[in-house]
N, C-alpha and C positions, 0 to 999 in steps of 0.2 A: 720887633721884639729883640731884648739882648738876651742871649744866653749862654750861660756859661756850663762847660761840659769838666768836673773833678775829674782829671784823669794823668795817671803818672807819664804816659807816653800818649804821642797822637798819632802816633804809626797805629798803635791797635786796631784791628779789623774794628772793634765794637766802637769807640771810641772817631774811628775817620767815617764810618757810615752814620752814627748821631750828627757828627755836624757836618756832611754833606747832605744828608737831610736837610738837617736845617736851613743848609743855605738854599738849597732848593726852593725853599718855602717864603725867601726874601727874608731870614734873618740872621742881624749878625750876633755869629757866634767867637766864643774864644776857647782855648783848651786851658783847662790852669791845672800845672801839677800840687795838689791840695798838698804835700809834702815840702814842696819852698813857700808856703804860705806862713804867714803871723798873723797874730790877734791882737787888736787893741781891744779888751775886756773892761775895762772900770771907767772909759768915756763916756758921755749920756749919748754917744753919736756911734757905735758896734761897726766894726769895720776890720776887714780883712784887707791883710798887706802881702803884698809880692815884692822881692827886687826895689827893697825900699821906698817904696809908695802903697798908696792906701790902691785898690782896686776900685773899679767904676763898678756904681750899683745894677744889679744884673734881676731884669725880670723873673727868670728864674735860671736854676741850675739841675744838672742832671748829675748825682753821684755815680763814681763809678770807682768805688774805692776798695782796696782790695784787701783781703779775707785779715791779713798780718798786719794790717794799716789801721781797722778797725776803730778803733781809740782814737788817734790824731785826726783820720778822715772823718767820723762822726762827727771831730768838735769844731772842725772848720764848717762843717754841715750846718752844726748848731749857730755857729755863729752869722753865716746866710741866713739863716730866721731868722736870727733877730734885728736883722737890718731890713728887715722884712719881704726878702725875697723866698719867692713860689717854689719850693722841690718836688720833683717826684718824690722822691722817697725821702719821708721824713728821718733826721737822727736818731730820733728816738727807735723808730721802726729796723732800723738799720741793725745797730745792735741785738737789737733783741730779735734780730732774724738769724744773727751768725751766734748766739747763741744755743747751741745745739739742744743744750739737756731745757734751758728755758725754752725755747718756742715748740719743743715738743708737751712742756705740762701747758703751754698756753693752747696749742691745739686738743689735747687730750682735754681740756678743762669746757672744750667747746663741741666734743663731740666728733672729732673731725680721724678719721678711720686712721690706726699707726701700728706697726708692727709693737709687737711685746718688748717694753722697753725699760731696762732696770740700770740703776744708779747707786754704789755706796762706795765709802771712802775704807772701808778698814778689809785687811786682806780675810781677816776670819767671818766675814758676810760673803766672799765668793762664792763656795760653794752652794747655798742660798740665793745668791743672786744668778745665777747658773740653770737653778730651776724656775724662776721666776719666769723666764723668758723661750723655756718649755725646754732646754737643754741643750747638748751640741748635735749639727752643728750649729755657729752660731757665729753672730756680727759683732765685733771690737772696734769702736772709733772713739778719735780722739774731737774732743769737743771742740778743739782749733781746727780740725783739718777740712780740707778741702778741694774738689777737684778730685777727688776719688784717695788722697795722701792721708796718710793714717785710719785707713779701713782694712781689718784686719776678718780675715774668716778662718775660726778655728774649727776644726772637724770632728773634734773628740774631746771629749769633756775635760783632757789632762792636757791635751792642748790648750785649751782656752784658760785653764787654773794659772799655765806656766804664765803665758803672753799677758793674764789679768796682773798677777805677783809681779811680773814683770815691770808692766806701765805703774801702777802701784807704788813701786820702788823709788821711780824715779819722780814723782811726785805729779803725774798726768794726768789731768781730768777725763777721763773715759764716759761713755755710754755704752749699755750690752742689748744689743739686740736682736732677737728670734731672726733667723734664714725663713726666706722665702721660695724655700725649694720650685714651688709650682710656677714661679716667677722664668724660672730658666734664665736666668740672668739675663733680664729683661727687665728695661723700665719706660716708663714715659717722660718725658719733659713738655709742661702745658707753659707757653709763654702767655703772660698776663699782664696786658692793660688796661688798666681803670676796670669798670668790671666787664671784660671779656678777656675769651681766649682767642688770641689774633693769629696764635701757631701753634701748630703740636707735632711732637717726632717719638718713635719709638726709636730704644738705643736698643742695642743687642749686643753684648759682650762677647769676646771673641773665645774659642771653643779654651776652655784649661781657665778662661779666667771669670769673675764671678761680678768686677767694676766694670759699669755699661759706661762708662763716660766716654766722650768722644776721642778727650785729651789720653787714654789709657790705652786708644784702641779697638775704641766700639764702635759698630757702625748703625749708620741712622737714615730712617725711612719715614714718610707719612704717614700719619694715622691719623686715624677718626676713631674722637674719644666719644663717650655715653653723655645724654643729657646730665647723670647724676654726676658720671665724673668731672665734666664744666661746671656744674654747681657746688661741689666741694671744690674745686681747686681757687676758686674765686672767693670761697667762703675765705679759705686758708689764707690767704693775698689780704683779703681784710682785717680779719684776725689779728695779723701781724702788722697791720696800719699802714700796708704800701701799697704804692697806684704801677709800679713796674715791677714783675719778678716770675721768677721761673719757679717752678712747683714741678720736683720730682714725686710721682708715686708708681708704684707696683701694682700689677693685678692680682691678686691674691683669691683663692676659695671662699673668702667670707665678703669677698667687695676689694674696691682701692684702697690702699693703704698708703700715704704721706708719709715721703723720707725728707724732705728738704724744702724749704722756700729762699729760696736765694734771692737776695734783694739783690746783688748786681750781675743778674746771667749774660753771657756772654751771647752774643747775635752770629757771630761766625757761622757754628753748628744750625743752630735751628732756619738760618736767612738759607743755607746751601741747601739742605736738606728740602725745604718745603717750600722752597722758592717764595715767600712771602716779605715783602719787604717791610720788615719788623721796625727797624728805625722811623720809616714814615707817620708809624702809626702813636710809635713814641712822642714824636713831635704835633702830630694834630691831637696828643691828650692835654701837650704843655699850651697850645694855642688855644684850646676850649676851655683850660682853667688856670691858667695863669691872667692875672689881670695886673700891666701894668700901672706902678703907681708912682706919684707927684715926689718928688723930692720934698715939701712940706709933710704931707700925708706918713713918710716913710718913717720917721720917728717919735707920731703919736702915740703915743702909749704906752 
């Protein structure tokens, strides 16, 4: 099988253990940075170009496109489908994964347990939006950010009015959402392929700070999640239309509560932490459903 791995560098831990899998598994793979890529769009024959030539068709591809890329990497995405090549994670899924305030009403809309989470554009709705989400202290993010970057915790209701007025001003799409006191700055990361969870780690943020990320500072051990909590986190994965992603949530007094489905989680953290080798498992998902196909076949329809 061919496959092609989206990624801007091939040094990446996540990025050299996909296609060392791969090749372990006797296929050839290639890295393509999705950012020197073109499109030929309006030919009856969809075709993605590198370095002045069209690219060979590729069974499937693994995105791994990153959070600020979004947009360009999605459309080279999109453009792999229509050539009719297999992804893990569809374009469509992608986006509307890094969509913060969206794939949180796409979960709410499905039931799927989330901290209190309020949204408006005009500063004289803040303090209304303030008690919405049961008051300070309370969680500030930016709907771009990522990796813990533009998460803000204010502690006091005139803290949070200033840092709202603030982002506000500048024209930043936000989300406000309820702290999770009982949490202790603790969260889960469930890795999710197809539908199972193949890994799971708790992070624990370090004493003063409140981002369990690993990239922040946290550190990260095994866990053993609940039957319910494997079935919402799976739910969440479908939800949002991907067969690869990591699902942060919190334990909370009322149950798990879902912060994040990240369509392209990073394998470094969760492969050290739980010793499970997550990549393999990535690739015997692409070998059981990727089916390749005829150069005829490939642009019927």
């Amino acid at each position: 099988m061919k496959i092609g791995i989206l990624s801007r560098n091939e040094d990446l831990y996540s990025t050299r253990r996909l296609k060392e899998a791969a090749k372990v598994q006797g296929h050839e793979v290639s890295v393509i940075d999705y950012l020197r890529c073109y499109m030929n769009i309006t030919s009856s024959h969809p075709s993605v170009h590198f370095g002045g030539e069209a690219l060979p068709h590729y069974d499937a591809i693994i995105p791994r496109i990153g959070a600020k890329r979004t947009f360009y990497g999605a459309s080279i995405v999109r453009q792999f489908e229509a050539a009719g090549t297999f992804t893990i994670n569809p374009s469509i899924a992608i986006t509307r994964s890094r969509d913060k305030l969206r794939s949180q009403q796409l979960l709410s809309r499905e039931g799927i347990g989330l901290p209190k989470t309020g949204f408006a554009s005009s500063p004289s709705d803040i303090d209304h939006l303030i008690k919405i989400v049961g008051g300070a202290p309370l969680i500030i993010k930016l709907i771009e950010g990522t990796q813990g970057t533009g998460v803000v915790l204010a502690e006091t209701k005139k803290a949070a009015q200033s840092v709202i007025q603030a982002m506000m001003g500048i024209n930043a799409n936000i989300i406000i959402q309820e702290y999770i006191k009982e949490s202790q700055g603790a969260d889960i990361r469930a890795f999710v392929v197809g539908d199972r969870v193949v890994a799971a780690m708790k992070r624990q943020a370090e004493p003063g700070e409140f981002r369990s990320n690993l990239h922040k500072g946290g550190e990260g051990r095994v866990v053993r999640i609940t039957k319910e909590e494997r079935e919402m986190v799976i739910r969440a994965v479908k939800i949002m239309g991907l067969k690869m992603a990591g699902v942060d949530f919190l334990r909370s007094d009322r149950g798990a509560l879902v912060m994040e489905v990240n369509s392209s989680p990073g394998l470094e953290g969760i492969e050290t932490v739980t010793n499970v080798d997550v990549a393999e498992q990535v690739i015997h998902f692409i070998e059981k459903h990727a089916k390749p196909i005829s150069l005829k076949s490939r642009y019927q329809g």
